[in-house]
C-alpha positions in Angstrom: 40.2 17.4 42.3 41.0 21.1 42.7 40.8 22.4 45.8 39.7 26.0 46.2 40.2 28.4 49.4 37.4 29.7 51.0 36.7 33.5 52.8 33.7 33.9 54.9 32.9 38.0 55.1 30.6 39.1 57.9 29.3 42.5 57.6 28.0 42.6 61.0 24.3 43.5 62.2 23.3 43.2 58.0 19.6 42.6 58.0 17.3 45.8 58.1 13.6 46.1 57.1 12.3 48.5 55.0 13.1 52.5 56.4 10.7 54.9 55.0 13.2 57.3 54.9 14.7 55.8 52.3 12.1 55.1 50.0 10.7 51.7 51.7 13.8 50.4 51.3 16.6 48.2 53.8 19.6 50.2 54.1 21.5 47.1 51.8 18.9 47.8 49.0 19.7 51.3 48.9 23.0 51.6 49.2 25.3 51.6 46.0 27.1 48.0 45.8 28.1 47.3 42.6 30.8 45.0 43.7 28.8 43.1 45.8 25.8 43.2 43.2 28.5 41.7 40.4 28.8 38.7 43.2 25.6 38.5 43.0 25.1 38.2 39.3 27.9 35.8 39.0 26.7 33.4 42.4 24.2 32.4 44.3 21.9 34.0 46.9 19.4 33.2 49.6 18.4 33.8 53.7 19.9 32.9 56.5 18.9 32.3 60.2 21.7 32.3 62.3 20.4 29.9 65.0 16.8 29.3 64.1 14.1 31.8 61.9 12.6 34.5 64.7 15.4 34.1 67.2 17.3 37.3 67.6 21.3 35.9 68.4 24.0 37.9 70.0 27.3 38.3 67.9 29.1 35.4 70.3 25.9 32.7 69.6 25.7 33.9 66.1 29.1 33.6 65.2 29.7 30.7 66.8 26.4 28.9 65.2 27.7 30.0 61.9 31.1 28.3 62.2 29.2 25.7 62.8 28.8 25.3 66.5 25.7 24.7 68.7 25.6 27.7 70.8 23.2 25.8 72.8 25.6 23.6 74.0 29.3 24.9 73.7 28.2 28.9 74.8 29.4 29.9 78.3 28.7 33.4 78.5 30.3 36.2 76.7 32.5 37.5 78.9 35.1 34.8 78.1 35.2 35.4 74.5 35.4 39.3 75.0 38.8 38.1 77.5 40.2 36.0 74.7 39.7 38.5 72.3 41.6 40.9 74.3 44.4 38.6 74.1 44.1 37.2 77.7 45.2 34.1 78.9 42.8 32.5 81.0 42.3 29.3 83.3 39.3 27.4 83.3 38.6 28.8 86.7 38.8 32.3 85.9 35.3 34.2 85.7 35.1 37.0 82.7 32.6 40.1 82.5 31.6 41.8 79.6 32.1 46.1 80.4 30.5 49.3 78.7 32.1 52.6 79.8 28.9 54.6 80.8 27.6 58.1 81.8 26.3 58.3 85.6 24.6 61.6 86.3 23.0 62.2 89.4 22.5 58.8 90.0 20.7 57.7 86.6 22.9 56.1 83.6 22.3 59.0 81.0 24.3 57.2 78.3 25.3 53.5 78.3 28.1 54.1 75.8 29.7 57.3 77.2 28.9 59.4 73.6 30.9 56.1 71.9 34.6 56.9 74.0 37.4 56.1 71.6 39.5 53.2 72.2 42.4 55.2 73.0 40.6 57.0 76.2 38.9 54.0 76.9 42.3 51.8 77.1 43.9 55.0 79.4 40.5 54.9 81.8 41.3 50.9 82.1 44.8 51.1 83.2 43.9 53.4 85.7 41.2 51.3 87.3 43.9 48.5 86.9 46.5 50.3 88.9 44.2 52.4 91.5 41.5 49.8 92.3 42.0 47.5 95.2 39.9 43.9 95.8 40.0 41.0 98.2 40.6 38.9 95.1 43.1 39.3 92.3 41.2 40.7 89.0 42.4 41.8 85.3 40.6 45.1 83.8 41.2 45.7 80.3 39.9 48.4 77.6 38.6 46.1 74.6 37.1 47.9 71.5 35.4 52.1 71.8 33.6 51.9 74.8 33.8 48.1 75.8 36.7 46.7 78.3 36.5 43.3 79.9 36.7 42.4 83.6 37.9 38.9 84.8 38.1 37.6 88.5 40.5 35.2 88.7 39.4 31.3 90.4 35.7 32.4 90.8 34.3 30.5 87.8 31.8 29.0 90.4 30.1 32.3 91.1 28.7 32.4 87.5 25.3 32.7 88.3 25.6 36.4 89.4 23.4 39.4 87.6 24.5 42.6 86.0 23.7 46.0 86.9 23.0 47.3 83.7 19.7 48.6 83.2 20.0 48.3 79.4 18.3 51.9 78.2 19.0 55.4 79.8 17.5 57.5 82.0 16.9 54.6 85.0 19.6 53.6 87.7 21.8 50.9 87.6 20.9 47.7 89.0 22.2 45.9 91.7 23.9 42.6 91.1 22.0 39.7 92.0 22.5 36.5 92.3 21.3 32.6 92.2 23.6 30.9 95.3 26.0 32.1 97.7 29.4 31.6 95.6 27.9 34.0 92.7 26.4 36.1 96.0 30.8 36.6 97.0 30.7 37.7 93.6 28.0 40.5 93.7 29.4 41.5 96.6 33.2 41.7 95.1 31.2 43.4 91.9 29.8 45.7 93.9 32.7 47.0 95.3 34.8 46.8 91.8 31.9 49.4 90.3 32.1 51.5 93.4 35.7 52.1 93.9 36.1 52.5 89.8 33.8 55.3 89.9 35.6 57.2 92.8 38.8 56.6 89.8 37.3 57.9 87.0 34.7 60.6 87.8 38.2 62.9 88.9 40.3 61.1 85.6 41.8 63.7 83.3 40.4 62.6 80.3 36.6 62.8 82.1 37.4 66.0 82.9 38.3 67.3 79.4 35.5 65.5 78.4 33.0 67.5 80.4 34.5 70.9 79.3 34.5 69.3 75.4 30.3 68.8 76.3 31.2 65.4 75.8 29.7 63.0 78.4 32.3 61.4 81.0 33.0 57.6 80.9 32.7 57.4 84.7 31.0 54.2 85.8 31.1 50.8 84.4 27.8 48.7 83.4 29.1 45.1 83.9 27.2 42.2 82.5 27.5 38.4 80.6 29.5 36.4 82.7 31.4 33.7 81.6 33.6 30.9 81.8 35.6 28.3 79.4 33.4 27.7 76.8 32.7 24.2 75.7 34.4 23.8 72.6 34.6 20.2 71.5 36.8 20.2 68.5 38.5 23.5 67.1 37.5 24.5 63.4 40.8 24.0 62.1 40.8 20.9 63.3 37.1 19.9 62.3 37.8 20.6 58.5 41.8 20.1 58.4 42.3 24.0 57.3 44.7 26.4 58.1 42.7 29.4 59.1 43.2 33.3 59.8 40.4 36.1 61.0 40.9 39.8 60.0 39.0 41.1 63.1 39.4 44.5 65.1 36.5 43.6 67.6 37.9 41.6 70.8 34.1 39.4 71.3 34.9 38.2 67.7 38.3 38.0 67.9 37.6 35.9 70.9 35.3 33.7 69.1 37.7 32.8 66.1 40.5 32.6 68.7 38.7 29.9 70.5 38.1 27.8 67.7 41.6 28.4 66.4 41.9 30.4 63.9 44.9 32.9 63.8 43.8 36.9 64.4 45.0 39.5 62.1 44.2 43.1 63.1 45.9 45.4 60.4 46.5 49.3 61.1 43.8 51.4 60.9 41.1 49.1 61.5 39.2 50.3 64.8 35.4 48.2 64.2 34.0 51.8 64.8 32.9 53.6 62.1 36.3 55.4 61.1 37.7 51.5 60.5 40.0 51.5 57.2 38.4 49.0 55.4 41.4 49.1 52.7 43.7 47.9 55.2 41.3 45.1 56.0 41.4 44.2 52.5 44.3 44.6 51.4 45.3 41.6 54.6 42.9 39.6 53.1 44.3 39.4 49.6 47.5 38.6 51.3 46.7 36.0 54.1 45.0 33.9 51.1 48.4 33.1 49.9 49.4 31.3 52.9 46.1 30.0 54.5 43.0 27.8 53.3 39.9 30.0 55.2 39.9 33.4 55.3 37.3 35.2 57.7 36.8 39.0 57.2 34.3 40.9 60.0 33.1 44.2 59.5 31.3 46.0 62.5 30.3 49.5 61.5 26.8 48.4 60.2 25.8 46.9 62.9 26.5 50.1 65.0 24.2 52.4 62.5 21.4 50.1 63.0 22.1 50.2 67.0 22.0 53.6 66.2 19.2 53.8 64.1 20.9 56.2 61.3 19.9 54.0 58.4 21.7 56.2 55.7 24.8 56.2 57.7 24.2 52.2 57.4 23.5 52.6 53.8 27.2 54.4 53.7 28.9 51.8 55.7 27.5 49.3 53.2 29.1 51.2 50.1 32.6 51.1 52.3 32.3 47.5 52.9 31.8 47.5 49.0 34.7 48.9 48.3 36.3 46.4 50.4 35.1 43.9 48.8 35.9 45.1 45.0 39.7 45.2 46.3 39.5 41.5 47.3 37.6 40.7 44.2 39.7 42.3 41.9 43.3 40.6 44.1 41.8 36.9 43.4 40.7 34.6 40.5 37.3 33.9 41.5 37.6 30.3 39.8 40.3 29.2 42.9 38.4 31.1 45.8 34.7 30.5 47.3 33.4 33.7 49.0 30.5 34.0 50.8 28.9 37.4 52.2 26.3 37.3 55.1 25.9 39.0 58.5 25.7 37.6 61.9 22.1 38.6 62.5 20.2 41.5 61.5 20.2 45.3 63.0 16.9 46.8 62.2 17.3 50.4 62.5 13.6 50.6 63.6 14.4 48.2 66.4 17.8 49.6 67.1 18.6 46.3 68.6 19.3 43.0 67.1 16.3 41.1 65.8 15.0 37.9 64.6 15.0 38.4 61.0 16.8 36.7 58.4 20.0 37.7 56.7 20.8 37.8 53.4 23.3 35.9 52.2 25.5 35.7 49.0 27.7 33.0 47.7 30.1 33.3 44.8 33.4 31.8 43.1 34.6 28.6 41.7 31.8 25.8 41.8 28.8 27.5 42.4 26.0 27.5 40.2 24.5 30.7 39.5 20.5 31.3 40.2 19.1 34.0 38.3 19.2 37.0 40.8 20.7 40.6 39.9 21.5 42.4 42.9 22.2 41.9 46.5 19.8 42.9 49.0 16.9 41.2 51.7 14.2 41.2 48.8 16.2 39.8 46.0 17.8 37.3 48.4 14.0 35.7 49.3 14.3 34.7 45.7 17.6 33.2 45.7 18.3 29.5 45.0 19.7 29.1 48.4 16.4 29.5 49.7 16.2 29.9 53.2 19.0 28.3 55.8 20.0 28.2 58.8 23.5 29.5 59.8 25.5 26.8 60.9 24.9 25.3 57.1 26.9 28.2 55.8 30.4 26.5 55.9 29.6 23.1 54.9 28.2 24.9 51.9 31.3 26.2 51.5 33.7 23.7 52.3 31.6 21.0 50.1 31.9 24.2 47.2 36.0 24.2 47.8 36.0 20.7 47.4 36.9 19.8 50.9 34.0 18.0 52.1 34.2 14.1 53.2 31.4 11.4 51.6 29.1 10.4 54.3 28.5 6.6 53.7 30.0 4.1 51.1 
């Protein structure tokens, strides 16, 4: 029995719903994929729910329900993946925060994302909260990906129930932190004092101030949310299905989630997860790491930031880039030896601008499958697929039974 390798793409934030600004049509449907429309053709496609139909998922509970994972019982909070990803090593006591860079104006957040700061400025405005910034307690700040950074309080796992103090849309004030007992109380109070003393660091920054005479908006308070701890991972991935497994991922949540289930990280030059992100390079890795390892996963975020951004033909674009990515790989492999499925991690409707309960569409294509009779790859051709409609976590069994890897369940 032959057994085949197997790459799981994510195009992150896939699902739309019809725009009338382009024709009635999802972004997926209009957009130009012949590459991924070949797939198509030649597999198998259908819907996915990443944790049940009508429940929007976050890119942590999503991810980690399609690697087959119940977010329901191993997810701890976010923070703790975006501190892996990072590349932090962290104790089971240590507590980790999720951080957006923000725009404070008069007291009101004006922009939650600071105009989308680049990683670079972002990763300068870190190290000097780092180095200027004085608690009580010991703590790590670190610039993650654009305009996110990651905040861990090290040996205050047990203040976990604390709130955030981001009011989630602009044009209101932040919140103050609340909290549930009086260990996560220490921890608003330590919070507090972070966000207050940051500000005083980077409202005089250099960068802010170049920022402000660019007409750019300044990156000078932090919105600090989804704490987290350990997560509850019973049995790693690579373990679970006796692969050898790498992730080709420039965002630090998702390179925290694959981290924590084992897989090795790749994060070639070039690729940023923003929507300047070379998805060449990203390709071209993944033609090469399938020499040497069994599961390949490839994440692509840029789609998911044009539906947060609700610029559906700048999603429609991102789609014909990941496209091209996705011809490179497919013209590097013998389709006959590799099983490749292409889904998101939930859907972005640019209507809704945030993530939503839709399903995803979902392709699968290579050695094994058997082809349904479906053209073209997009949400209203999928609902006709011979997949059907499934829920995440069945995507890598699919797979893994399709690569021949799969054990018989009785006698």
């Amino acid at each position: 029995m032959k057994r085949r390798k197997g790459l799981l793409i994510i195009l992150d934030g896939l699902g739309d719903r019809p725009v009338k600004e382009l024709g009635g049509k999802t972004p997926l449907e209009y957009a130009k994929t012949p590459n991924m429309d070949r797939l198509a053709e030649l597999g198998i496609l259908g819907q996915q729910d990443p944790i049940r139909p009508g429940q929007p998922a976050g890119s942590d509970t999503a991810h980690l329900s399609i690697f087959g994972y119940d977010p329901y019982k191993v997810y701890r909070g976010r923070g703790f993946l975006e501190a892996l990803g990072v590349g932090l090593d962290l104790d089971e006591d240590d507590l980790a925060f999720r951080v957006n860079f923000a725009t404070l104006e008069n007291g009101v957040i004006t922009d939650r994302r600071a105009g989308r700061i680049s990683t670079e400025e972002a990763h300068e405005l870190a190290r000097a909260v780092q180095e200027e910034v004085k608690l009580p307690v010991e703590f790590i700040f670190k610039g993650a990906t654009g305009h996110r950074a990651v905040l861990v309080l090290k040996g205050l796992s047990k203040g976990y129930r604390v709130g955030e103090n981001d009011p989630h849309e602009a044009g209101k004030p932040p919140h103050e932190f609340g909290w549930e007992d009086e260990e996560s109380r220490h921890v608003a109070e330590i919070l507090g004092e972070f966000v207050e003393k940051a500000h005083e660091v980077l409202d005089k920054h250099p960068i802010n101030e170049a920022r402000r005479r660019a007409g750019k908006p300044a990156a000078n308070y932090l919105l600090i949310r989804g704490a987290g701890t350990y997560p509850d991972i019973p049995m790693k991935f690579t373990e679970q299905w006796r692969v050898k497994a790498a992730a080709v991922v420039a965002v630090s949540l998702v390179k925290g989630v694959a981290r924590a289930i084992g897989f090795d990280i790749y994060t070639p030059e070039g690729a940023t997860g923003e929507y300047d992100t070379d998805e060449m390079a990203k390709a071209r890795k993944v033609v090469e790491l399938l020499n040497d390892y069994d599961f390949v996963f490839l994440h692509f975020k840029p789609t998911d930031a044009a539906g947060h951004d609700n610029k559906p033909k700048l999603k429609a674009e991102m789609i014909e880039k990941a496209d091209r990515m996705v011809g490179y790989i497919v013209d590097n492999l013998d389709l006959e030896d590799v099983v490749i499925a292409i889904t998101g991690d939930h859907s972005t409707p640019c209507e809704v601008m945030n993530h939503s309960g839709d399903p995803v569409p979902l392709l699968i294509a290579g050695g094994g499958v058997r082809p349904d009779r479906t053209e073209t790859f997009g949400e209203r051709e999928c609902m006709r697929g011979g997949l059907g409609r499934i829920r995440g976590h069945d995507i890598v069994p699919v797979m893994m039974d399709l690569m021949n890897r799969s054990e018989k369940f009785g006698a």
